[in-house]
Each structure stands twice: as C-alpha cells, then as structure tokens.
C-alpha positions as semicolon CSV with decimal commas, in nm:
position;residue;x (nm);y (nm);z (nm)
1;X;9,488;5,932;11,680
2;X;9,486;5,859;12,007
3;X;9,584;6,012;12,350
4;X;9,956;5,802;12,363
5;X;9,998;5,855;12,027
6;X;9,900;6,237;12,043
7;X;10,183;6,270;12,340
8;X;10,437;6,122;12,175
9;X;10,389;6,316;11,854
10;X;10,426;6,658;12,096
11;X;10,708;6,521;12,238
12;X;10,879;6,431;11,902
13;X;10,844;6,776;11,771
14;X;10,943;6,921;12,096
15;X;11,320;6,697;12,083
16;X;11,305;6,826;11,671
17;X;11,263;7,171;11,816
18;X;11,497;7,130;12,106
19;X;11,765;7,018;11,848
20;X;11,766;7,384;11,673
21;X;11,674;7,240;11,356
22;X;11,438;7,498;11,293
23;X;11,632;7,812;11,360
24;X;11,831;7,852;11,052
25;X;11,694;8,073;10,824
26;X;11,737;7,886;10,496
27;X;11,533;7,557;10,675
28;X;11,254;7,794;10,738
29;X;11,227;7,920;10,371
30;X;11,298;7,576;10,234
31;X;11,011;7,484;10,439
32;X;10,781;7,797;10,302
33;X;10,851;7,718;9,964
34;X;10,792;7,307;10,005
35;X;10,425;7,440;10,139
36;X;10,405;7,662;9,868
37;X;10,512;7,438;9,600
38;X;10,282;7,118;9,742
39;X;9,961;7,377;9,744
40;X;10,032;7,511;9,351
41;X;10,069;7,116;9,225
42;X;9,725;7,046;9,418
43;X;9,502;7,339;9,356
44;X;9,277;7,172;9,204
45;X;9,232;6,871;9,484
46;X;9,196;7,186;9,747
47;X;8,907;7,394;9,527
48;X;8,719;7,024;9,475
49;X;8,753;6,950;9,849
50;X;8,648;7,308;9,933
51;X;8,373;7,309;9,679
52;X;8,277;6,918;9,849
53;X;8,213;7,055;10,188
54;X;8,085;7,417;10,104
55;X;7,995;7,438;9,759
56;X;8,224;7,715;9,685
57;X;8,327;7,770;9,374
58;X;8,720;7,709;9,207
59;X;8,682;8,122;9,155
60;X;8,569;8,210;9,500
61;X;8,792;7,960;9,686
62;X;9,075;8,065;9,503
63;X;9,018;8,429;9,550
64;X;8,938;8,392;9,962
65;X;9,169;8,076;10,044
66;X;9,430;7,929;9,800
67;X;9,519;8,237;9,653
68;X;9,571;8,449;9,961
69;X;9,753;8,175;10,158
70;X;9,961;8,237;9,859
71;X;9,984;8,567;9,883
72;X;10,111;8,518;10,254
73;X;10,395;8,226;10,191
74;X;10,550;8,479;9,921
75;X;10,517;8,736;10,190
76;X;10,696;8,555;10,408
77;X;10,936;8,446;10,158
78;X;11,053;8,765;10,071
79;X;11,071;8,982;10,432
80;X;11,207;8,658;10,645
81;X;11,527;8,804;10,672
82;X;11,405;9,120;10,768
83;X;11,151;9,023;11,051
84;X;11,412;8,721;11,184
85;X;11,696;9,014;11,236
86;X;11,770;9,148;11,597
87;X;11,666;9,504;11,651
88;X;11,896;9,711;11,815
89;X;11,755;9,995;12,065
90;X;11,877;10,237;12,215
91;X;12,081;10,240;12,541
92;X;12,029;10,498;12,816
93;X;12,348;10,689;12,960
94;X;12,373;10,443;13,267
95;X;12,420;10,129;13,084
96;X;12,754;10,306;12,914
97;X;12,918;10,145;12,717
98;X;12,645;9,847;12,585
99;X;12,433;9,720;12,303
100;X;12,081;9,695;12,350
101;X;11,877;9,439;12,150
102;X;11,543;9,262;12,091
103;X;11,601;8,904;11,960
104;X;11,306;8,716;11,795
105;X;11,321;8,399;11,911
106;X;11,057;8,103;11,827
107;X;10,802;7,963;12,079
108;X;10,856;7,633;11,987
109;X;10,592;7,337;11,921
110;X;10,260;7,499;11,813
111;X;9,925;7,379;11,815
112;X;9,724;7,542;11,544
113;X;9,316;7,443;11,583
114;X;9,123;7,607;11,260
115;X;8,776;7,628;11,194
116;X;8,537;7,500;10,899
117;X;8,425;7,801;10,747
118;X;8,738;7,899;10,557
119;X;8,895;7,552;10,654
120;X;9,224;7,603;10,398
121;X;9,325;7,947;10,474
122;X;9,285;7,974;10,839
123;X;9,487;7,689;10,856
124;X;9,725;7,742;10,604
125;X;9,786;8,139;10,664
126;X;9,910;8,057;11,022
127;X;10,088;7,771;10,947
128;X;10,324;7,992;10,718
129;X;10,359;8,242;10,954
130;X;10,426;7,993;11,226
131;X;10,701;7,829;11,036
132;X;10,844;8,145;10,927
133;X;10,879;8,246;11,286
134;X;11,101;7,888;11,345
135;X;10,872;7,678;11,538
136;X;10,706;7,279;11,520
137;X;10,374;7,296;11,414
138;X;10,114;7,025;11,498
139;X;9,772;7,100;11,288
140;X;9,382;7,041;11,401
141;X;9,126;7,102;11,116
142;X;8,780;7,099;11,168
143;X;8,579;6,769;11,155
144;X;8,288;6,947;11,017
145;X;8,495;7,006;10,705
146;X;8,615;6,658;10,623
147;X;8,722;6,701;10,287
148;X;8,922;6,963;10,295
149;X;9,088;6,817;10,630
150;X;9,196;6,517;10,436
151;X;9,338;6,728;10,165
152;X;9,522;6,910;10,416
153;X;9,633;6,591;10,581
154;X;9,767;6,455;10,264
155;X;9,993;6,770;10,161
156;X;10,137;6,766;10,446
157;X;10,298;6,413;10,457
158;X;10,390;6,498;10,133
159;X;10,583;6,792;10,235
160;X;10,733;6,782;10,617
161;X;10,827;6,518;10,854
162;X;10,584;6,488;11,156
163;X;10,848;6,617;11,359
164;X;10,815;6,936;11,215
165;X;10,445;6,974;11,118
166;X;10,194;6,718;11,142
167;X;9,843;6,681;11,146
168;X;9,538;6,560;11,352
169;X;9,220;6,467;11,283
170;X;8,894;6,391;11,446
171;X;8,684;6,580;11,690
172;X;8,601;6,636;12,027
173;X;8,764;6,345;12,141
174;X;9,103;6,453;11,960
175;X;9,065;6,820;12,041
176;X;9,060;6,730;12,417
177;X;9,365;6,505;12,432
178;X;9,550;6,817;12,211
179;X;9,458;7,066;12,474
180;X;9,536;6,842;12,781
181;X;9,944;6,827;12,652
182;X;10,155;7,122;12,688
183;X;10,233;7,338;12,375
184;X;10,458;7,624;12,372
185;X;10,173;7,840;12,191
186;X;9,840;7,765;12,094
187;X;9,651;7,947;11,779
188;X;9,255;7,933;11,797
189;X;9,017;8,020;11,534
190;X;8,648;7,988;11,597
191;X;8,347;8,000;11,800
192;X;8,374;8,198;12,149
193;X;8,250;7,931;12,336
194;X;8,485;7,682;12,224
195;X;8,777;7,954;12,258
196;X;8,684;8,001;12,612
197;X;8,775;7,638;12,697
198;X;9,049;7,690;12,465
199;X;9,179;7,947;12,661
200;X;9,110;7,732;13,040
201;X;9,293;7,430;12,942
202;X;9,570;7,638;12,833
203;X;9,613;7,834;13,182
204;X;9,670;7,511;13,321
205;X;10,003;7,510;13,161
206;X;10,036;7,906;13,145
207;X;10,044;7,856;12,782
208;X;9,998;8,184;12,545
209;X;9,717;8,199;12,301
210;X;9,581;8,358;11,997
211;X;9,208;8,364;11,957
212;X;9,061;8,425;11,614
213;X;8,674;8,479;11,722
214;X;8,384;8,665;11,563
215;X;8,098;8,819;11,734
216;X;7,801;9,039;11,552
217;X;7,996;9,261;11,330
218;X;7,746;9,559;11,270
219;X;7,740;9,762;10,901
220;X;7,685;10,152;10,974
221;X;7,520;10,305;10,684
222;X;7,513;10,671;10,723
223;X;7,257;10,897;10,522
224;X;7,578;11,107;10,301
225;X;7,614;10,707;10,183
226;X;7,631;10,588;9,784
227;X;7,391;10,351;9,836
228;X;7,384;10,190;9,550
229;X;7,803;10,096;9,589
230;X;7,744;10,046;9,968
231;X;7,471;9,824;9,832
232;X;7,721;9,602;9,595
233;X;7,981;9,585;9,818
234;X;7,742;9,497;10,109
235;X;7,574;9,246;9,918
236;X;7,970;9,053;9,807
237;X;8,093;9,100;10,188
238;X;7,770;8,950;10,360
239;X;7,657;8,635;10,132
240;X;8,026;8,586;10,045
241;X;8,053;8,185;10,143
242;X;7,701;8,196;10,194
243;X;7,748;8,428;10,513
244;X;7,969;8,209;10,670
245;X;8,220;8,450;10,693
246;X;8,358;8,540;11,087
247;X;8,395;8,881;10,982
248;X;8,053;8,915;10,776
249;X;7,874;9,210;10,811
250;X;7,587;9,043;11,061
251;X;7,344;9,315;11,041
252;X;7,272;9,702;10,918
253;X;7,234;9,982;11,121
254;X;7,120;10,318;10,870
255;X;6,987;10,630;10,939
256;X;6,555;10,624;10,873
257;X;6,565;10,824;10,619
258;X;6,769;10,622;10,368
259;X;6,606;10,282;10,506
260;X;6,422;10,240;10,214
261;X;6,571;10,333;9,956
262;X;6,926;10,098;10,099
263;X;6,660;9,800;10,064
264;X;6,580;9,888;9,739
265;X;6,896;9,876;9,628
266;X;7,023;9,560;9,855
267;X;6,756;9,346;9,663
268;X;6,895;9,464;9,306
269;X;7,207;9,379;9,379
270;X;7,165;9,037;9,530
271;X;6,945;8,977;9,216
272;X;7,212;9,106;8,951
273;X;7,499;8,934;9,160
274;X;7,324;8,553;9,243
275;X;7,042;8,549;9,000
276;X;6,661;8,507;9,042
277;X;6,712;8,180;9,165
278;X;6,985;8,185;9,399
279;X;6,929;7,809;9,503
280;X;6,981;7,654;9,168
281;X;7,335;7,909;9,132
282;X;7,575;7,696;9,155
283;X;7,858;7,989;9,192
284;X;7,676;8,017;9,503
285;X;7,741;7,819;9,826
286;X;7,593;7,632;10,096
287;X;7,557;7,592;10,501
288;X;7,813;7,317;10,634
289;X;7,562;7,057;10,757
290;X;7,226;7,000;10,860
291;X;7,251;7,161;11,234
292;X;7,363;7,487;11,080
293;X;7,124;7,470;10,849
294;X;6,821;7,471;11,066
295;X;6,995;7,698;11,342
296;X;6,987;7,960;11,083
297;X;6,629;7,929;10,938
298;X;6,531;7,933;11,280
299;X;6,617;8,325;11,286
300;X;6,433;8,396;11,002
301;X;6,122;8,545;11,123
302;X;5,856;8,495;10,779
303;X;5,655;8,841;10,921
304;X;5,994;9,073;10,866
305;X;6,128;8,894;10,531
306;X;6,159;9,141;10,247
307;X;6,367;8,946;10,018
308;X;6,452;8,572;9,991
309;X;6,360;8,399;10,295
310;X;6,356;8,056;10,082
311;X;6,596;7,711;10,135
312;X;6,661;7,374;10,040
313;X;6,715;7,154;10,321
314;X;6,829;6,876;10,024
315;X;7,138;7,088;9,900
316;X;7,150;7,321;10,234
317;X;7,137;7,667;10,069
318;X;6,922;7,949;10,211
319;X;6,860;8,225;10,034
320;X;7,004;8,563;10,028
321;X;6,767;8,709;10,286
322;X;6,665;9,065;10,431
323;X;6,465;9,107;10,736
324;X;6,336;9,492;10,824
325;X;6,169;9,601;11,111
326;X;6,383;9,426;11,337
327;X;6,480;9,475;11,677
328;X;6,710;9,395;11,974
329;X;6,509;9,173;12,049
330;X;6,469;8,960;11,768
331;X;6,640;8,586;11,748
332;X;6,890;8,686;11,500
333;X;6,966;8,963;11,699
334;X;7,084;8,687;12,046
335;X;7,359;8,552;11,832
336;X;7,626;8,585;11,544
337;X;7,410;8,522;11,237
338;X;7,704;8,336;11,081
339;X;7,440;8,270;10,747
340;X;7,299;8,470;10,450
341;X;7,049;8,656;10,675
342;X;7,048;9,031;10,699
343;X;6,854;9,226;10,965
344;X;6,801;9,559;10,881
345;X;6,784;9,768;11,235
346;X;6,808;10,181;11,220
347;X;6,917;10,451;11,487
348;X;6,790;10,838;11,554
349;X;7,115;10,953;11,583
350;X;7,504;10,884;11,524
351;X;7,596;10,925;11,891
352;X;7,275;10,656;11,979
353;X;7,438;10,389;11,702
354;X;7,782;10,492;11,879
355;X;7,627;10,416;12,210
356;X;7,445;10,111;12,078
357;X;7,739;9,959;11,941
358;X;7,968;10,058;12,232
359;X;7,753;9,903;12,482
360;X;7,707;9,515;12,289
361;X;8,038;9,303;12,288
362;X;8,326;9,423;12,100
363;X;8,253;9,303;11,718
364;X;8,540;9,174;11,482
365;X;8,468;9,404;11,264
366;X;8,239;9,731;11,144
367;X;8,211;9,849;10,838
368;X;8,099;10,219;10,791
369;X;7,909;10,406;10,469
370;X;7,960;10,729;10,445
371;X;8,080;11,001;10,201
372;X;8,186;11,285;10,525
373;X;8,520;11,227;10,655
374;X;8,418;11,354;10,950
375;X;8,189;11,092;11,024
376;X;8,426;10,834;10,948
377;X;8,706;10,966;11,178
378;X;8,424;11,026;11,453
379;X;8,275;10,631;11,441
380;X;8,641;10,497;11,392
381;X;8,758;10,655;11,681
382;X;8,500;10,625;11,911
383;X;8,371;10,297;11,885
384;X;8,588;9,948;11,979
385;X;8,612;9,703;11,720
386;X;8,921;9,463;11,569
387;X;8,944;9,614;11,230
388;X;8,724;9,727;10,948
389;X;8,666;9,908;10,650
390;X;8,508;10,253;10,520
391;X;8,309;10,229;10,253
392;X;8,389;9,832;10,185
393;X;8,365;9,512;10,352
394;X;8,562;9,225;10,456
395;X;8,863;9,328;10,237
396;X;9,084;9,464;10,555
397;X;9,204;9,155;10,599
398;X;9,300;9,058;10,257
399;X;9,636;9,228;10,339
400;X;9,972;9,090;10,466
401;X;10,064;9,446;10,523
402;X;9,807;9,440;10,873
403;X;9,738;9,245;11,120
404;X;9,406;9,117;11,161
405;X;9,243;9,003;11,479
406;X;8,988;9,132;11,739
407;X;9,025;9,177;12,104
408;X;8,775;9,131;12,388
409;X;8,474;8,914;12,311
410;X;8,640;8,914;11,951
411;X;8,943;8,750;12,039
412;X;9,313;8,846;12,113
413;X;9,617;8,880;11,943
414;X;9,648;8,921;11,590
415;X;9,812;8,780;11,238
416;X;9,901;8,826;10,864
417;X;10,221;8,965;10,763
418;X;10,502;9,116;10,997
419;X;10,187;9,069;11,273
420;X;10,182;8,699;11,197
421;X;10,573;8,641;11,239
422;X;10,521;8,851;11,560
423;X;10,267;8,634;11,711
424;X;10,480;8,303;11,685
425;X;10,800;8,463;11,810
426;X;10,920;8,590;12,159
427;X;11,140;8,887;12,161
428;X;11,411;8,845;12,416
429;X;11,524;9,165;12,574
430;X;11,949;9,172;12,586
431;X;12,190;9,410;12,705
432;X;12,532;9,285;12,530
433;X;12,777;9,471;12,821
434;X;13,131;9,586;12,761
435;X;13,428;9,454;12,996
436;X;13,648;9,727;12,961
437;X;13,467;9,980;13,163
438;X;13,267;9,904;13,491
439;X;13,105;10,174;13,656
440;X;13,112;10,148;14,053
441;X;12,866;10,318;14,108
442;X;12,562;10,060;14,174
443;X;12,820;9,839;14,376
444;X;12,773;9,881;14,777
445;X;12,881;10,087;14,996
446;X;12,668;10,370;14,842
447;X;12,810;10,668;14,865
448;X;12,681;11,043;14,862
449;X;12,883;11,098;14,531
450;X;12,739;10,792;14,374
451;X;12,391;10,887;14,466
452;X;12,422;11,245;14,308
453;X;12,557;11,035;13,965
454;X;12,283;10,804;13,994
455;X;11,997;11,106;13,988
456;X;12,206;11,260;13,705
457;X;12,157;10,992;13,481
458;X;11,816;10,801;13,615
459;X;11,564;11,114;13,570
C-alpha cells in the first residue's frame, strides 16, 4: 500500500469515526463478537501460520496467543457496559447544586503497530480493547512474520469494513508513510529503538502513545528458594517461544551459595521438559530468521557454556543454553538476550542485587525466588520494574484482571482488561450545573462578604 492510498484509508476511518458509528454500545460488541467468531472458525489457519514463521506448536500457540486473545474479547464482552458508563464524583460545596462526571469517550482512528514475536496476540489483544473502547482501528503486523500477517489480513476483510479496521502490510517503507499521517492514538509494541522513532514522529502531531517495550528482565533467586520449582518454572518462562518472549526472564541473579546447586537443577529440567535433543523437538520452536539467528549465537561465549550451547542454522533453533561465570561485561550482558540463552550472574548481598538492578534501565519485568515474605515485600518495593511475579514467571500478564506494561526504558502506558479499555479512551471531566440556583459570589465586584464565603468553602 502506498503513501496516497495509506492517507486516504486514515481519512476514511476518520469520516467513519466522525459519523458516531462507533459509539453505540451494541456496534462495539457486535464488532467483539464478529472478531471473536472469525478467530474460533480459523484456529487452525492461525496455529499453522504461527507454527510457519516460529515453529510453535498448535498447544503452545493456543495457550500464549489464540486462546488468551480469547480470553480478552469475552472479557470485554462481558464488562463493556460497565467500563463504557460515566462515573459520577463527587462535587465540592462550591459547585452547589451540580453533578460531577468522568465520561469515557474514544480517541478515535488508531494505529496499532505489533511485533513478530507473539505476532497474533499483540495484535489481536489490543485490537479488542481498542474496539471496545469505540474507536477505528488501522493494523501494522510485522513483516518479519509474514504468515501470520496474511492470516491476520485475511480475517479481517472477512469481518469489518476498512473503515472501521483495516490492515497494512509491508515494512519500513509502509511503517514510515503510517507514522507520517496523523492518528488520534498510536499503540507500539517492540524494540526500544524503533519505539523511540515511534514516539518522535508522533510529537510532530502531539499524538499520545502506548509503548509495549522490553529491556533485560533480571530473575532474582534468593538462597530460602525451592530450587527445584524455581527451576521448572524458570526453565517454561525463559525458553517459552524459544526465548523470544519480551518479558523472558533474560538472565539470573542468585545468591553464591545456591549457584550450583540452581544449575543443577536448571539442566534437569530443560532435559525432562525439551528432551536430550532439543533440536530435533519439534514441540519446540525456532529464531524468526537468519539475522536473529546469528545475533544470538554471537552471545554465546563457548568458555562459559554449561549446558546446550548447540544450533542449526538449517531449521534456526539454538539450544536451551546456560552460561555461568558471567559478568557485566559479557556480550549478552550489552543487550536484551531476546533467545534461549541464560547467563547465570550472582550478588554478595540483597541490597548489592537491589542496587545492581536499580542502577541498569528499568526492566519489563523481575521475577523473584524466594520462600521469606519479607524478602519479597523488600525487592518488590524497592526496586522499579513494570510487573512481575514471585515465585513464577511470565504468567502476570496472562490476566485481564491487570494491566500490563512497563514504564521508562520499558515502555509507557499499559493494557489488558479494564487497563486496556482505559488506554483507548479519554475521560472527559463535566460539571452538569443546575439553573435554578446561581451563587453570586464569584461574579465581580468582590465583596468582603463574598471573600469570607469563598475561604469557607475553598480550604
């Protein structure tokens, strides 16, 4: 598509908008359940196009995209009413006699850009939300992921007029003649880098944004720790679509004197959960393409591999890997991993791995191992992160019930749930005033009296 045709596809859905064609309630569900309806009668076309550009399996990618994009139309579906109601406030003494009210109101056309990784549910999830909120949607799926952008493409002409929600493809070329038109609200998911140009082409039209990012998520395992669970669920929530996974546990930081024995157990686990041969498992997946591929085994440093360390350049699958001994200074320690490698770093105390944390950019997420409360309420409060578990991985954001997002280097703004109708909505501020009574006291002249009424009630 090409710059003309890209313009006149924004304006189309901004007349649609403009029309209020989107703000009745029942048009917004009707749309939910179309999306819902197209996605159950091609489940199978979305897990083959998946498994085509990723290798995941039907079981994985319906568990971590289909089936929680799902899980977040029927969400949608069944509070819409609730979140789409004004919310009366309350009205201070001076404003006698008024109503005081927040109004959600939608942005309008939306420009959703998602990223290859988890290509159906990061474009899906906001797409429902974004909908459910009452806006135009226009859609820009990876390039990288091909297959599944096609199978995207395709359900959505089946389901919704352009005018409504559409979809581009292509790459740079299209992503820069997206960002030069003015959207109402633009929703980012991916690298930082491109999310900082992201966010400069929008400034030029003052134009809000959401920024999904990632960042090097760090995995605190404490010494009170059940290592062999923190092991299992370490092992699911950092080779989970072969570590592709924004909010991946990128490396381990654990207390010397479990070091050890946490290895131990990491390599039984990735044994008992991918095999002995983890490149001939075909449950498990592969990198997205060939640069990926050799950016990751490029921070593999042979000397500090304790486990895996092996690939196939043919089918793109690396290993599930450990590296010990490493340090700050180590390649895959100068970027997010974003791959099934799995540095193994350790601290001397709590209040150093607080430090340490606290002083590298703010991560997506951390995950923390421990079995004292204390501890956990200690780390969680004190060091800066989006969102995270204790004692789990990755499975905060499996929720509708929270929002998930990271702020800082991480991101901004958030989604999922209440969060996600939030995000794609402005609440308008209104005072609904009474005409029977008028107060004189803010008209001119001011008098003494009035200004003794005015401290009564303004203090």
């Amino acid at each position: 598509m090409n710059e003309t045709e890209i313009r006149k596809l924004v304006t189309n859905q901004r007349e649609y908008f403009l029309s209020g064609a989107t703000l009745p309630l029942p048009a917004r569900l009707e749309a939910l359940k179309k999306l819902k309806s197209a996605i159950k009668s091609r489940e199978d076309q979305i897990h083959q196009a998946i498994e085509a550009d990723l290798g995941k399996s039907s079981f994985e990618s319906y568990m971590c995209e289909t089936g929680l994009t799902l899980s977040e139309i029927t969400y949608m579906e069944r509070h819409l009413h609730s979140f789409a109601r004004e919310k009366r406030v309350h009205t201070p003494l001076a404003q006698f006699h008024s109503r005081s009210f927040k109004k959600p109101s939608p942005y309008g056309v939306v420009l959703i850009m998602s990223p290859w990784n988890y290509p159906f549910l990061l474009t899906m999830e906001p797409l429902a939300d974004a909908l459910a909120a009452g806006n135009t949607v226009i859609l820009k799926p990876s390039a990288y992921s091909p297959h599944t952008s096609q199978i995207i493409r395709s359900l959505i002409e089946e389901c919704f007029d352009p005018s409504l929600v559409a979809v581009v493809t292509g790459g740079r070329v299209e992503n820069t003649c997206l960002l030069n038109e003015h959207f109402d609200y633009i929703f980012f998911t991916g690298s930082q880098t491109v999310g900082r140009q992201v966010m400069r082409k929008a400034s030029e039209h003052l134009t809000p944004v959401t920024l999904e990012l990632g960042g090097k998520s760090p995995c605190i395992v404490e010494k009170t720790a059940n290592l062999k669970l923190a092991a299992k669920r370490i092992v699911f929530g950092k080779f989970l679509n072969c570590g592709q996974t924004c909010v991946a546990p990128d490396y381990i930081l654990c207390d010397p004197s479990i070091r050890e024995s946490l290895i131990a157990e990491l390599k039984k686990q990735i044994k008992k959960q991918y095999g002995s041969d983890p490149l001939s498992n075909q449950q498990y997946g592969k990198i997205i393409n060939e640069k990926h591929f050799q950016r990751v085994c490029e921070l593999i440093d042979p000397s500090k591999v304790v486990h895996g360390g092996g690939s196939d350049p043919q089918s793109l699958k690396i290993e599930p890997s450990i590296l010990n001994g490493v340090t700050w200074e180590d390649a895959c320690m100068q970027e997010e991993i974003f791959g099934p490698v799995l540095p193994i770093l350790t601290y001397t105390s709590l209040e150093e791995a607080i430090r340490t944390i606290n002083s590298k950019a703010h991560p997506l997420a951390l995950y923390l191992f421990t079995s004292d409360k204390g501890v956990a309420r200690h780390v969680t409060s004190r060091c800066g992160f989006g969102g995270g578990c204790i004692n789990d991985t990755i499975i905060h954001l499996a929720t509708s019930e929270m929002g998930f997002g990271g702020f800082g280097e991480s991101g901004m703004g958030s989604y999922h749930g209440r969060d996600g109708f939030y995000t794609f909505s402005h609440y308008k501020s209104i005072v609904d005033k009474k005409t029977w009574l008028d107060l004189p006291m803010r008209y001119q002249p001011y008098g003494e009296l009035y200004g003794k009424l005015i401290r009564m009630f303004l203090k």
